[in-house]
PDBQT receptor file of N, H, CA, C and O in Angstrom, charges set to zero:
ATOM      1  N   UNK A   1     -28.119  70.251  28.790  1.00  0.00    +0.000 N 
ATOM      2  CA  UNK A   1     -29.432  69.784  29.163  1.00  0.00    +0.000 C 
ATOM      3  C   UNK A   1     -30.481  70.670  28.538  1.00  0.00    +0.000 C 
ATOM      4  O   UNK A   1     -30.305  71.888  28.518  1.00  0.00    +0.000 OA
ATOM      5  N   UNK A   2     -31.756  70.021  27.936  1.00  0.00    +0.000 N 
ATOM      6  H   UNK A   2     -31.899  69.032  27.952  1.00  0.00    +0.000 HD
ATOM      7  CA  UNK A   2     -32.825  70.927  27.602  1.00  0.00    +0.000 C 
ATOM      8  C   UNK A   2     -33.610  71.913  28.596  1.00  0.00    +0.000 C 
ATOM      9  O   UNK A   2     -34.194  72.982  28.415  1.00  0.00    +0.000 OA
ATOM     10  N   UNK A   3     -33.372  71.078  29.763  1.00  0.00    +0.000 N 
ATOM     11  H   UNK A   3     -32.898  70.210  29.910  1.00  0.00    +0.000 HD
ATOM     12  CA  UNK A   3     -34.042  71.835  30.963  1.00  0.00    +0.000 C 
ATOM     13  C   UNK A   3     -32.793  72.779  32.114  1.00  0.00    +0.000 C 
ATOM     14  O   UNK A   3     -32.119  72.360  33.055  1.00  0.00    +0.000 OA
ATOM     15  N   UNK A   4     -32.907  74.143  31.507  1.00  0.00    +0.000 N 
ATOM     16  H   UNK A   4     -33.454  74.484  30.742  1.00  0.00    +0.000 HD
ATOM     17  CA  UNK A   4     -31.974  75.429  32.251  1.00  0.00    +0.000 C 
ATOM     18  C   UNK A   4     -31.839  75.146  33.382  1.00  0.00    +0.000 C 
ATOM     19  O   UNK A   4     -30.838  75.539  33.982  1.00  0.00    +0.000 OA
ATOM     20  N   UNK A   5     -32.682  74.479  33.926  1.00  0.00    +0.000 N 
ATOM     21  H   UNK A   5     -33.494  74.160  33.438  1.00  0.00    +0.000 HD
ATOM     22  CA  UNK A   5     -32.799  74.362  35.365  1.00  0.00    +0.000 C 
ATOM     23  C   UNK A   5     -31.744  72.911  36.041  1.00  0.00    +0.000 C 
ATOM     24  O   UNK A   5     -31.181  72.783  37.129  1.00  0.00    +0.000 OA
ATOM     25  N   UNK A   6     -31.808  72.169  35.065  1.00  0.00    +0.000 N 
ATOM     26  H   UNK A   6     -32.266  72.272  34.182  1.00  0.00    +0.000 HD
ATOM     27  CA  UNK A   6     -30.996  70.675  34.940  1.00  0.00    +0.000 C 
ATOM     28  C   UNK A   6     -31.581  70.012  35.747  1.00  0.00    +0.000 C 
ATOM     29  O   UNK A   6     -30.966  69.291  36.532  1.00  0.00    +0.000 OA
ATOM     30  N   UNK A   7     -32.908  70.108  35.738  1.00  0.00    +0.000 N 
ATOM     31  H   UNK A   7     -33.407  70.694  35.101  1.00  0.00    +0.000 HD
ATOM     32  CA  UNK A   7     -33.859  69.099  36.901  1.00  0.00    +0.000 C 
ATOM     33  C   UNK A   7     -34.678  67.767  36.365  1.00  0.00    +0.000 C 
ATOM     34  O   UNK A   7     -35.612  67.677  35.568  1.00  0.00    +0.000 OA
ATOM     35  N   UNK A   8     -34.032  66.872  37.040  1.00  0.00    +0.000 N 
ATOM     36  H   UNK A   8     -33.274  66.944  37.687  1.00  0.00    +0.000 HD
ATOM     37  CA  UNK A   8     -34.414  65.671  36.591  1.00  0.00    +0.000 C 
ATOM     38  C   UNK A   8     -36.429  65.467  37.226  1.00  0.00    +0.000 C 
ATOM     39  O   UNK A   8     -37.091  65.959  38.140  1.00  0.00    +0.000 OA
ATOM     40  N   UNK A   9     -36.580  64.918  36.601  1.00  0.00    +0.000 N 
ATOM     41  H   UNK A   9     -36.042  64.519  35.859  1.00  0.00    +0.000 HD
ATOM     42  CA  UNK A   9     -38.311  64.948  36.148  1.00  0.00    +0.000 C 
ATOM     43  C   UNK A   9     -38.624  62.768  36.565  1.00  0.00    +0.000 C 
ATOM     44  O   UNK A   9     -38.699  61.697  35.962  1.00  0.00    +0.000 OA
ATOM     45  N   UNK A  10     -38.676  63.205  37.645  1.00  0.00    +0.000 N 
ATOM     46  H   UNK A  10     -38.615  64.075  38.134  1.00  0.00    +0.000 HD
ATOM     47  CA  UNK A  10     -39.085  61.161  38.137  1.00  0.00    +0.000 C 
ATOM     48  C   UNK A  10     -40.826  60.930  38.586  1.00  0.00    +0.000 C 
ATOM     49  O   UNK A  10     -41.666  61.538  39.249  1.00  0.00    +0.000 OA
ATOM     50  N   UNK A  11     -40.779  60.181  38.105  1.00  0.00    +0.000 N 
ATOM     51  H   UNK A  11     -40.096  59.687  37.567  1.00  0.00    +0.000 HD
ATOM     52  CA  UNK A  11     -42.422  59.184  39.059  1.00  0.00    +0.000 C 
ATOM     53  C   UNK A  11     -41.829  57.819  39.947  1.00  0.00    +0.000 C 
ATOM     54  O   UNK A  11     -40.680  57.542  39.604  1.00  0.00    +0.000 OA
ATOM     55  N   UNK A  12     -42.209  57.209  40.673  1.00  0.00    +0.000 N 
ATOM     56  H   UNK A  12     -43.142  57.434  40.952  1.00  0.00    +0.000 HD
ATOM     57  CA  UNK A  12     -41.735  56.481  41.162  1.00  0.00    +0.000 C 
ATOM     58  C   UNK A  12     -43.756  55.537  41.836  1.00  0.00    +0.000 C 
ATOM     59  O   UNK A  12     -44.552  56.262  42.434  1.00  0.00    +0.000 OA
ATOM     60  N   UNK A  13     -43.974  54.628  41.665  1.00  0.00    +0.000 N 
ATOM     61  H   UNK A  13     -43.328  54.039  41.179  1.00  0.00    +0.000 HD
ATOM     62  CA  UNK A  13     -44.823  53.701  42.262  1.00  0.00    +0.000 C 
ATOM     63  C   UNK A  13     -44.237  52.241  42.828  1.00  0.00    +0.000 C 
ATOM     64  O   UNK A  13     -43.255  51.666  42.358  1.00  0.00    +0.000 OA
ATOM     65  N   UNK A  14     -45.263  51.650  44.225  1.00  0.00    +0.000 N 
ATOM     66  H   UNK A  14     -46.061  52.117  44.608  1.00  0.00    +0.000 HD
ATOM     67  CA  UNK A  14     -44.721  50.551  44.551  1.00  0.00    +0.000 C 
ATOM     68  C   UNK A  14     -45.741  50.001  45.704  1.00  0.00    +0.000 C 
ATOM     69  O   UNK A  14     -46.081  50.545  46.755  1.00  0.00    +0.000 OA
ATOM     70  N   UNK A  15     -46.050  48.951  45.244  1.00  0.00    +0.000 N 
ATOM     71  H   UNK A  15     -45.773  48.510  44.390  1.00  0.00    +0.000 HD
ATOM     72  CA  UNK A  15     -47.006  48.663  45.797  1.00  0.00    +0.000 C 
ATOM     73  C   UNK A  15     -46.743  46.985  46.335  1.00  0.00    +0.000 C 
ATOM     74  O   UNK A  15     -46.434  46.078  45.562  1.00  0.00    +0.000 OA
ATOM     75  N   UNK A  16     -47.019  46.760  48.390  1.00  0.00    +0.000 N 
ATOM     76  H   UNK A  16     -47.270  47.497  49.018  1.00  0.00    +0.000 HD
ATOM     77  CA  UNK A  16     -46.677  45.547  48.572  1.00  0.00    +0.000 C 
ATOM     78  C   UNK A  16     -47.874  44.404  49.152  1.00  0.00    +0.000 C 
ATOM     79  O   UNK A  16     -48.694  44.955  49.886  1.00  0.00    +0.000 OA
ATOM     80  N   UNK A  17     -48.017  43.495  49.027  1.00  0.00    +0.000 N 
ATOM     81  H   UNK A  17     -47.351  43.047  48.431  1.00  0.00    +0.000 HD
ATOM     82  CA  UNK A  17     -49.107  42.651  49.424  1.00  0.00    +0.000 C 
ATOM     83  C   UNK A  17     -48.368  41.638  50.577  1.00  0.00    +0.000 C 
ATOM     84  O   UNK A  17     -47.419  40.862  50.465  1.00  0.00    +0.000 OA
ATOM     85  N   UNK A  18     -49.245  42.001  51.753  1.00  0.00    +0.000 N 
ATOM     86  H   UNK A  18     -50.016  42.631  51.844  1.00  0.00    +0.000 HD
ATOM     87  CA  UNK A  18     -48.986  40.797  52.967  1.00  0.00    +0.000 C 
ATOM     88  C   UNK A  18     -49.720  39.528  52.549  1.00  0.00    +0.000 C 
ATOM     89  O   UNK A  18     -50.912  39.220  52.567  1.00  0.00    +0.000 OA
ATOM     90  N   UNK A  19     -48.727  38.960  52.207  1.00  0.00    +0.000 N 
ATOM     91  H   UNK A  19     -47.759  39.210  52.193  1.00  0.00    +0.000 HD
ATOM     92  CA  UNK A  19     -49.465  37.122  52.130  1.00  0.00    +0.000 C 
ATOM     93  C   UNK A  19     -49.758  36.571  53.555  1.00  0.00    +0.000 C 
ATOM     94  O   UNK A  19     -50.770  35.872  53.600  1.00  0.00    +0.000 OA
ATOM     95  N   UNK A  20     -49.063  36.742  54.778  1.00  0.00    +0.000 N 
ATOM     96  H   UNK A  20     -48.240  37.310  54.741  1.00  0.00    +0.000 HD
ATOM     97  CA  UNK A  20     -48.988  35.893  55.169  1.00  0.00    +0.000 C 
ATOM     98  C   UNK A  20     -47.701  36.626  56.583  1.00  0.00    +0.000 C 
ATOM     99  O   UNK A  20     -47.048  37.533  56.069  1.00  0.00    +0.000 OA
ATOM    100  N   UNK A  21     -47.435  36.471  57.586  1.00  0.00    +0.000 N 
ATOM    101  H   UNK A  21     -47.966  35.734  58.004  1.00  0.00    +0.000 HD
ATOM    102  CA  UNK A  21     -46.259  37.289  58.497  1.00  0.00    +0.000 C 
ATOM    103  C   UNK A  21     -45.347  37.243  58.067  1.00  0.00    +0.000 C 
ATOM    104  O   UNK A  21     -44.770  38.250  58.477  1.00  0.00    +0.000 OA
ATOM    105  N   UNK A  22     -44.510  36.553  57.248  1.00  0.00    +0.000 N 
ATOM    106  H   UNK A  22     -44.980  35.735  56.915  1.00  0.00    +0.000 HD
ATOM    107  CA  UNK A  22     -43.339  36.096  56.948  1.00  0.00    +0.000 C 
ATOM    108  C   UNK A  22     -43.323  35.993  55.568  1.00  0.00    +0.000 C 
ATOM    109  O   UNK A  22     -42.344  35.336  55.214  1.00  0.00    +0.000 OA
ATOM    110  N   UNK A  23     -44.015  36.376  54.633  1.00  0.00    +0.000 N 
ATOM    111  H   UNK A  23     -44.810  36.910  54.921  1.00  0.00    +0.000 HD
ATOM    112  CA  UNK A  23     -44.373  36.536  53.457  1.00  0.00    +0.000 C 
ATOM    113  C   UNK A  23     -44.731  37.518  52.478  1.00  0.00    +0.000 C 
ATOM    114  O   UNK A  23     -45.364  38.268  53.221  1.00  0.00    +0.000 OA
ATOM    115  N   UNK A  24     -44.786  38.062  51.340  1.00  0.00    +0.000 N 
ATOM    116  H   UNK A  24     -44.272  37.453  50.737  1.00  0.00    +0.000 HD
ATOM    117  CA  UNK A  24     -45.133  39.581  51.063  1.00  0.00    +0.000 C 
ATOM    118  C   UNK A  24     -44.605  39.341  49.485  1.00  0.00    +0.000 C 
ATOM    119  O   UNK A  24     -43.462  39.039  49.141  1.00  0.00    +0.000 OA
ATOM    120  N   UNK A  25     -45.866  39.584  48.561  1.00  0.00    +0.000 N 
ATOM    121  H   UNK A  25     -46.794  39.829  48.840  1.00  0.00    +0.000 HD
ATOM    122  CA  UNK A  25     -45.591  40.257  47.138  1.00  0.00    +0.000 C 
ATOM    123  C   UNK A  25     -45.317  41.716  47.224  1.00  0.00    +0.000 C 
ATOM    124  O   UNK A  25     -45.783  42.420  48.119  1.00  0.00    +0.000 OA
ATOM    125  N   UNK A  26     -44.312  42.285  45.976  1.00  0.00    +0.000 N 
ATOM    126  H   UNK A  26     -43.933  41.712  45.249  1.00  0.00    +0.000 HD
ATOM    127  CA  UNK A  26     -44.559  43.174  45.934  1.00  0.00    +0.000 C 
ATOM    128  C   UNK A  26     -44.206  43.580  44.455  1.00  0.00    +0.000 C 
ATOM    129  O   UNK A  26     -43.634  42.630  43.919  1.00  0.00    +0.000 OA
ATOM    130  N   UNK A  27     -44.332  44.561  43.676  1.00  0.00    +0.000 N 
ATOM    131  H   UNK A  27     -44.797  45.332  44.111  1.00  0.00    +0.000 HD
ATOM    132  CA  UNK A  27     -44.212  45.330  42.464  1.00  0.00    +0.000 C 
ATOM    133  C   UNK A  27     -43.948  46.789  42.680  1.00  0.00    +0.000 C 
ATOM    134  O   UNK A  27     -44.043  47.324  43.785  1.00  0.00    +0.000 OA
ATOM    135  N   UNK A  28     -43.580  47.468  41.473  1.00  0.00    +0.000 N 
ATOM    136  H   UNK A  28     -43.502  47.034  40.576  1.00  0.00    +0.000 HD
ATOM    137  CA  UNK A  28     -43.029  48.794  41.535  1.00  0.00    +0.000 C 
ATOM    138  C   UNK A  28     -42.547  49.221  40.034  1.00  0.00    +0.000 C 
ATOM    139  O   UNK A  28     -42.307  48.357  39.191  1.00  0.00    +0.000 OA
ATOM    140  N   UNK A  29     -42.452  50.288  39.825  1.00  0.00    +0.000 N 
ATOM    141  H   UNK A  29     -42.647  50.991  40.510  1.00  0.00    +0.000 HD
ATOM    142  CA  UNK A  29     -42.764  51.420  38.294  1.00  0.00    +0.000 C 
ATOM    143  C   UNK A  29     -42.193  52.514  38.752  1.00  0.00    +0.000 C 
ATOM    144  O   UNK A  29     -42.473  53.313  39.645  1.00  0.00    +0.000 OA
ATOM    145  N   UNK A  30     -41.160  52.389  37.818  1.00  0.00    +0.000 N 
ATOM    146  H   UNK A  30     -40.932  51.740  37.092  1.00  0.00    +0.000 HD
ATOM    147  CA  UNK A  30     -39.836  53.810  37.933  1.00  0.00    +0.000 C 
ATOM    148  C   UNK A  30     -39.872  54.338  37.042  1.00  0.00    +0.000 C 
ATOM    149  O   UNK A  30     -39.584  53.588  36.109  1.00  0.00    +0.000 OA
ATOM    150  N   UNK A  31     -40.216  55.929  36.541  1.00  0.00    +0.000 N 
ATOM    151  H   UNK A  31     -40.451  56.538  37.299  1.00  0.00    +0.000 HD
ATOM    152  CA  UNK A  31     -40.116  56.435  35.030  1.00  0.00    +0.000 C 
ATOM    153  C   UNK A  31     -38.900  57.922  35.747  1.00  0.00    +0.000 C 
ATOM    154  O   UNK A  31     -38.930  58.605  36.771  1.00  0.00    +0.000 OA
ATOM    155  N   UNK A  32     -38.121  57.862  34.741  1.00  0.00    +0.000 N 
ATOM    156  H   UNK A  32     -38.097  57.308  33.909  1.00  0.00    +0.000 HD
ATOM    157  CA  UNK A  32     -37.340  59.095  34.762  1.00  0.00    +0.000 C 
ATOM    158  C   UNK A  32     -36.809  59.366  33.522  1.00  0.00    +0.000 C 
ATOM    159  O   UNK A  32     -36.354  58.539  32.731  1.00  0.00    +0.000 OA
ATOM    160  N   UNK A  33     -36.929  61.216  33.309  1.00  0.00    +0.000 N 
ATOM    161  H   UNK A  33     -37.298  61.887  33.952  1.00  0.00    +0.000 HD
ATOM    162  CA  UNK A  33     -35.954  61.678  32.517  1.00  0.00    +0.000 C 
ATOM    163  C   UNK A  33     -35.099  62.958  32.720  1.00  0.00    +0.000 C 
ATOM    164  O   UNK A  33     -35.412  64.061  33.165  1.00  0.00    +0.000 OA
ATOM    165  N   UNK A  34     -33.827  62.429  32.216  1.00  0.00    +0.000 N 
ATOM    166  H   UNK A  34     -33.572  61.532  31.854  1.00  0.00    +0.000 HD
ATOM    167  CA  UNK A  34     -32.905  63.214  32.540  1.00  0.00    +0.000 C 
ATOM    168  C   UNK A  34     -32.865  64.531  31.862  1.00  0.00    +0.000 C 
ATOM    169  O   UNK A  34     -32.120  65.452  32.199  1.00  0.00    +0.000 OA
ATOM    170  N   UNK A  35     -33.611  64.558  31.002  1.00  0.00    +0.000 N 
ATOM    171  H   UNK A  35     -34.216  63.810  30.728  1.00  0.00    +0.000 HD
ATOM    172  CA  UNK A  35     -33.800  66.215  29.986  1.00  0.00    +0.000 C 
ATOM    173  C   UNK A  35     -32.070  66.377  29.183  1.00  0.00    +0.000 C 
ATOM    174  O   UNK A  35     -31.504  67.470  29.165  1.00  0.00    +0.000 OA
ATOM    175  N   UNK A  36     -31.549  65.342  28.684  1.00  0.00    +0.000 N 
ATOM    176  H   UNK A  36     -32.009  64.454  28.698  1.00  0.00    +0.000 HD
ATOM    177  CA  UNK A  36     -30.320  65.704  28.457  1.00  0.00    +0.000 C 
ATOM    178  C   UNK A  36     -30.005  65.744  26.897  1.00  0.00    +0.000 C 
ATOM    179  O   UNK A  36     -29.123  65.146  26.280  1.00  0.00    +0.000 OA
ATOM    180  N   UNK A  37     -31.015  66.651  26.424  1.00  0.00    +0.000 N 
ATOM    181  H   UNK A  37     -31.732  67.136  26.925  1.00  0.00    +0.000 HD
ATOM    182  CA  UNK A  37     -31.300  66.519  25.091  1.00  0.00    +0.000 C 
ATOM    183  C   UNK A  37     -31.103  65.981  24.047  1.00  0.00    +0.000 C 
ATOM    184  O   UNK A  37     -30.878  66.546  22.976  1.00  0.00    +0.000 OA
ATOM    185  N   UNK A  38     -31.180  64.554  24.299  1.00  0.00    +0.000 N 
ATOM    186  H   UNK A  38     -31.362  64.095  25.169  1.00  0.00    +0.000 HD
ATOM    187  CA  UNK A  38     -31.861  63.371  23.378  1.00  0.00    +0.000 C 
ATOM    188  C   UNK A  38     -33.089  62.884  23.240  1.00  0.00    +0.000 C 
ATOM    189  O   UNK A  38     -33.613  62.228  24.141  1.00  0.00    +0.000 OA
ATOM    190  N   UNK A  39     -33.643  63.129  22.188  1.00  0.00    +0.000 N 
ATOM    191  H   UNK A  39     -33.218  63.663  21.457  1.00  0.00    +0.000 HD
ATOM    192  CA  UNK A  39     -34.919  62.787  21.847  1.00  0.00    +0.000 C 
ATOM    193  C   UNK A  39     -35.408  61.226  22.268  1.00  0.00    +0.000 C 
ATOM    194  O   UNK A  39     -34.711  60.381  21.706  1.00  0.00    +0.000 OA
ATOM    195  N   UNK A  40     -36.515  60.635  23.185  1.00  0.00    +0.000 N 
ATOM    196  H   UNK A  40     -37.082  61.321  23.642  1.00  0.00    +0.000 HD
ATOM    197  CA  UNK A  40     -36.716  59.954  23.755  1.00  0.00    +0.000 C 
ATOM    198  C   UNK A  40     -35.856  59.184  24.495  1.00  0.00    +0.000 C 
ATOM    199  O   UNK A  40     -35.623  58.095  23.969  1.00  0.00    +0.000 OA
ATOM    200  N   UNK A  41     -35.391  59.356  25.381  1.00  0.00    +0.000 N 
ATOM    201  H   UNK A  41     -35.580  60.241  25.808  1.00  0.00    +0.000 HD
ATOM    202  CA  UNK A  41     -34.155  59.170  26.353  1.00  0.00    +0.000 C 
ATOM    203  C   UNK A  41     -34.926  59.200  27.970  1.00  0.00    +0.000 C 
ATOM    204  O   UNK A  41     -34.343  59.690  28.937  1.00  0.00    +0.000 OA
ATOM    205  N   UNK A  42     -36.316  58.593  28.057  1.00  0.00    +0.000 N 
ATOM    206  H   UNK A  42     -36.789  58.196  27.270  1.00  0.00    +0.000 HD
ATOM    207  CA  UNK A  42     -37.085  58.153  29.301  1.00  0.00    +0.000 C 
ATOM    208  C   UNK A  42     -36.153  57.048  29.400  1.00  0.00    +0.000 C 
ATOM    209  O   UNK A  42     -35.392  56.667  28.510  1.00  0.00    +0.000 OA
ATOM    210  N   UNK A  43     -36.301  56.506  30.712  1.00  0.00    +0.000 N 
ATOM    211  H   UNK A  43     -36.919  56.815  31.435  1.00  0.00    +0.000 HD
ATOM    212  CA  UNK A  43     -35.187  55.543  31.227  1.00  0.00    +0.000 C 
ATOM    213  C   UNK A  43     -36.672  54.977  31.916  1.00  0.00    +0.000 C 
ATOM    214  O   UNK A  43     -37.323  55.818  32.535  1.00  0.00    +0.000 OA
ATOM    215  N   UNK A  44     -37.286  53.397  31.812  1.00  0.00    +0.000 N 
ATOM    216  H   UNK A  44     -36.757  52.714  31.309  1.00  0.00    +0.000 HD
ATOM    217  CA  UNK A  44     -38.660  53.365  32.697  1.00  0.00    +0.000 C 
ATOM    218  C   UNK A  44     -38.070  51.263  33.063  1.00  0.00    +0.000 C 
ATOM    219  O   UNK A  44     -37.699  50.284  32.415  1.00  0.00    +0.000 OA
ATOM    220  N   UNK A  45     -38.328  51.614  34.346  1.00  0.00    +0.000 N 
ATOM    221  H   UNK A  45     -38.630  52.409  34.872  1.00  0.00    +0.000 HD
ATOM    222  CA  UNK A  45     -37.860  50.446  35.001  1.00  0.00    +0.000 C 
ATOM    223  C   UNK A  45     -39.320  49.225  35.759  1.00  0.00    +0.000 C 
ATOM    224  O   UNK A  45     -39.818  50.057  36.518  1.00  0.00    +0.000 OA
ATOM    225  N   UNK A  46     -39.824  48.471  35.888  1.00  0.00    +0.000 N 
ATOM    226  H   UNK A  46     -39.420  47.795  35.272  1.00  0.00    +0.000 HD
ATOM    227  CA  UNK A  46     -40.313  47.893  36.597  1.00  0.00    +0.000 C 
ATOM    228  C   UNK A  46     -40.106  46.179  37.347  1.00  0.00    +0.000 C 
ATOM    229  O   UNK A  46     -39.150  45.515  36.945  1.00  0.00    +0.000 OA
ATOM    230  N   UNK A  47     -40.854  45.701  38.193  1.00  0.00    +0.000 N 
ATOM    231  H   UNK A  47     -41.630  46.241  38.519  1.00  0.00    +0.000 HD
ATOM    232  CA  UNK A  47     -40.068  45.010  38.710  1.00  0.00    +0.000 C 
ATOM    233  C   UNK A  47     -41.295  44.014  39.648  1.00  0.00    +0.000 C 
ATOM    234  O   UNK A  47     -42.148  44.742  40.157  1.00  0.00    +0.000 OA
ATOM    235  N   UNK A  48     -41.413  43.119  39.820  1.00  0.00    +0.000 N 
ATOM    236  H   UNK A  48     -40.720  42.528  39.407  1.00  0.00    +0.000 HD
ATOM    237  CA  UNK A  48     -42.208  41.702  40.657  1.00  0.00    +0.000 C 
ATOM    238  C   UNK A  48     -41.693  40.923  41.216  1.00  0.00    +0.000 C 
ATOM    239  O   UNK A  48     -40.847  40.249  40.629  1.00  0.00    +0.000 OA
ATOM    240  N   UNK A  49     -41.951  40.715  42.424  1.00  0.00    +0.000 N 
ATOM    241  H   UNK A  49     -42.638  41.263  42.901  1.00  0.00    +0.000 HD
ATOM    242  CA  UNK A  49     -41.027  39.830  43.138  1.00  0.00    +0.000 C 
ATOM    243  C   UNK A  49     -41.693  39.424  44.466  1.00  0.00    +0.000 C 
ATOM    244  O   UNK A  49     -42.658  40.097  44.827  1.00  0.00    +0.000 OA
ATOM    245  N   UNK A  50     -41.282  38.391  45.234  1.00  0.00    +0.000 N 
ATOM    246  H   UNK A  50     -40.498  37.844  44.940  1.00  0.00    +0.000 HD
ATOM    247  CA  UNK A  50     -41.845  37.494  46.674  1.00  0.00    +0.000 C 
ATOM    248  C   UNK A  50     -40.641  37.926  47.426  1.00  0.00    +0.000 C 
ATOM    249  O   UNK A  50     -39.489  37.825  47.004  1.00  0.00    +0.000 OA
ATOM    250  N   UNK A  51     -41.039  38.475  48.712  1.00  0.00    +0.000 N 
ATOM    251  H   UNK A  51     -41.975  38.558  49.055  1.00  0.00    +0.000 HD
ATOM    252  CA  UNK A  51     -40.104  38.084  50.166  1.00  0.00    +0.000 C 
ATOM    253  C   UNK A  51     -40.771  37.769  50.678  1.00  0.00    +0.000 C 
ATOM    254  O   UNK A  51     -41.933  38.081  50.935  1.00  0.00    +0.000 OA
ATOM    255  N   UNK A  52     -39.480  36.365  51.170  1.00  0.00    +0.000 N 
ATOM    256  H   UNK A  52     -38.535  36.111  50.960  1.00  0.00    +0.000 HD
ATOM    257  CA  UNK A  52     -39.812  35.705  52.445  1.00  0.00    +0.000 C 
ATOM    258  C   UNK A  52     -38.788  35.637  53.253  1.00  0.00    +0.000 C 
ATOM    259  O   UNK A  52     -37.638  35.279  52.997  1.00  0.00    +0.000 OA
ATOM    260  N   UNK A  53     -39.561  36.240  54.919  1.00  0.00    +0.000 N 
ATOM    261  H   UNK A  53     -40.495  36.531  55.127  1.00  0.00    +0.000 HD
ATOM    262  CA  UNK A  53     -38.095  36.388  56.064  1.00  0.00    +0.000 C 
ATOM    263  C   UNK A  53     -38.309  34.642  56.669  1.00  0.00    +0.000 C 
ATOM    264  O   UNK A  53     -39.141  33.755  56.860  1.00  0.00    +0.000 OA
ATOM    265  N   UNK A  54     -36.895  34.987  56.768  1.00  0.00    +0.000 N 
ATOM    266  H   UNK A  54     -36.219  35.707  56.613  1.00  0.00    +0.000 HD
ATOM    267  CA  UNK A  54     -36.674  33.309  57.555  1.00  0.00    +0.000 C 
ATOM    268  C   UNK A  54     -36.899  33.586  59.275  1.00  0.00    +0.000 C 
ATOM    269  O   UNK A  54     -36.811  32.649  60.068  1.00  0.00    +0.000 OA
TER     270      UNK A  54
């Protein structure tokens, strides 16, 4: 690993919207790197989506 310490380095966001009682948008933004010395080797995830409880 580049980092002596072997400490992984994350952000994490997520954010949800009430439509409604039974309803709800939500989104979210994952960035991580593992420091495992490969040159650009960020791993970055995101994601949109509706729940609805029955």
């Amino acid at each position: 690993q580049s980092d002596p310490a072997g400490k992984l380095k994350r952000f994490q966001a997520g954010y949800s919207y009430k439509m409604s009682n039974r309803t709800s948008l939500y989104a979210f933004y994952d960035r991580s790197d593992p420091n495992n010395r490969v040159a650009n080797d960020v791993i970055r995830a995101y994601g949109v989506g509706i729940q609805h409880n029955f």
